[in-house]
Structures are given as structure tokens and as C-alpha cells.
C-alpha positions in Angstrom: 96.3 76.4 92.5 97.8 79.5 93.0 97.5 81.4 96.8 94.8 83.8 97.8 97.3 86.7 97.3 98.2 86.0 94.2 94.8 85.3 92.9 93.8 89.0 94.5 96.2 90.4 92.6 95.3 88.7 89.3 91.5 90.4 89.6 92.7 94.0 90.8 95.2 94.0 88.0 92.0 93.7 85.9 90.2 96.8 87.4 93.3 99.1 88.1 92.9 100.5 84.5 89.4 101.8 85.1 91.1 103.3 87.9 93.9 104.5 86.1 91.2 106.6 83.9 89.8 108.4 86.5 93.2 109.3 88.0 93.3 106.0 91.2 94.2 103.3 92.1 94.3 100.2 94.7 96.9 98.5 96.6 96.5 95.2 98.3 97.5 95.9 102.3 96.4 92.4 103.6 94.3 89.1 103.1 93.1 88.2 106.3 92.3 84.5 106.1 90.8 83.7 109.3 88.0 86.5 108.4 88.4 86.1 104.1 88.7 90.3 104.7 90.6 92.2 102.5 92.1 95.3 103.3 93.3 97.9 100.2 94.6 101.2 100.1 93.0 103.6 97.7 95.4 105.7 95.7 95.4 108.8 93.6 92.1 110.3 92.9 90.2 108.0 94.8 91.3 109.0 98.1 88.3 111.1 99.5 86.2 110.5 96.6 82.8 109.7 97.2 82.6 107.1 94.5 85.2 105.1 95.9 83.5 103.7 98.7 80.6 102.5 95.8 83.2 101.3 93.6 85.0 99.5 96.6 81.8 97.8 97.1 80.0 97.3 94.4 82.8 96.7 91.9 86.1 95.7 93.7 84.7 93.6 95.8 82.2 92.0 93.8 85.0 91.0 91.3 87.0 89.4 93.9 83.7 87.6 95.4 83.1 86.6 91.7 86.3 85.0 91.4 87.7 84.0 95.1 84.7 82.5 97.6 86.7 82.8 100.6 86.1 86.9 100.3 83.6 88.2 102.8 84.7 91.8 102.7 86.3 94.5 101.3 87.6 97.1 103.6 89.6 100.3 102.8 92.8 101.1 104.8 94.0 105.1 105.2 97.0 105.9 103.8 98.3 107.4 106.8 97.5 104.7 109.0 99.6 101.8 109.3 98.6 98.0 107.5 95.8 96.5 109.9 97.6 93.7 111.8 
């Protein structure tokens, strides 16, 4: 079975092209196992959009909760803040 990471990755490759259209995108900062939180890092046109938080919820993290039952949360890192630790 493959890790947490990678499987993650496997679902926000699937949503980074509705991203892509409106000019985002997403980044994986951190799976925090002890909590099943992931952190991202919004990108491009999504930063200070007030969609985002709405598609961050209701689609992002619905996917991965679809897919991955350890998720509990989905929570947005700043870009000019440093990865949670």
C-alpha cells in the first residue's frame, strides 16, 4: 500500500487542473499523522481568494477524506510563513 504522502499527492494531482483553470494551485507542506491534518499552500490565484477557503473545504478536503480515512482536516499554510512543524 503506498504511504499517506504519496496517496495525498495521487488525489491533489487530480484537482490541480481545476486549479490550473482559474489561474492556482496547491502544494502539500505536511501530513501530520498523529492529528491526520494536512497542511497545503495555496498558489497563484488562489491566494486571497475568497473561494479558496470553500474550495479547500468543501472540495480538497473532501477528495482526500473520500479517498484517505485518516484525514481529519484540511488546513492552509501562508506562503510567507514557514511549514508548520
Amino acid at each position: 500500500m503506498q504511504d499517506i504522502e504519496s496517496q495525498i499527492e495521487h488525489v491533489l494531482e487530480r484537482v490541480r487542473p481545476a486549479l490550473r483553470m482559474d489561474g492556482g494551485g496547491i502544494e502539500l507542506v505536511k501530513y501530520d499523522p498523529d492529528t491526520g491534518a494536512v497542511y497545503v499552500r495555496m498558489q497563484g490565484a488562489c491566494v486571497g481568494c475568497p473561494m479558496s477557503q470553500i474550495t479547500l473545504k468543501m472540495g480538497i478536503e473532501a477528495a482526500l477524506q473520500e479517498v484517505i480515512s485518516e484525514i481529519t482536516e484540511v488546513i492552509p499554510v501562508e506562503n510567507e510563513h514557514e511549514p508548520p512543524s
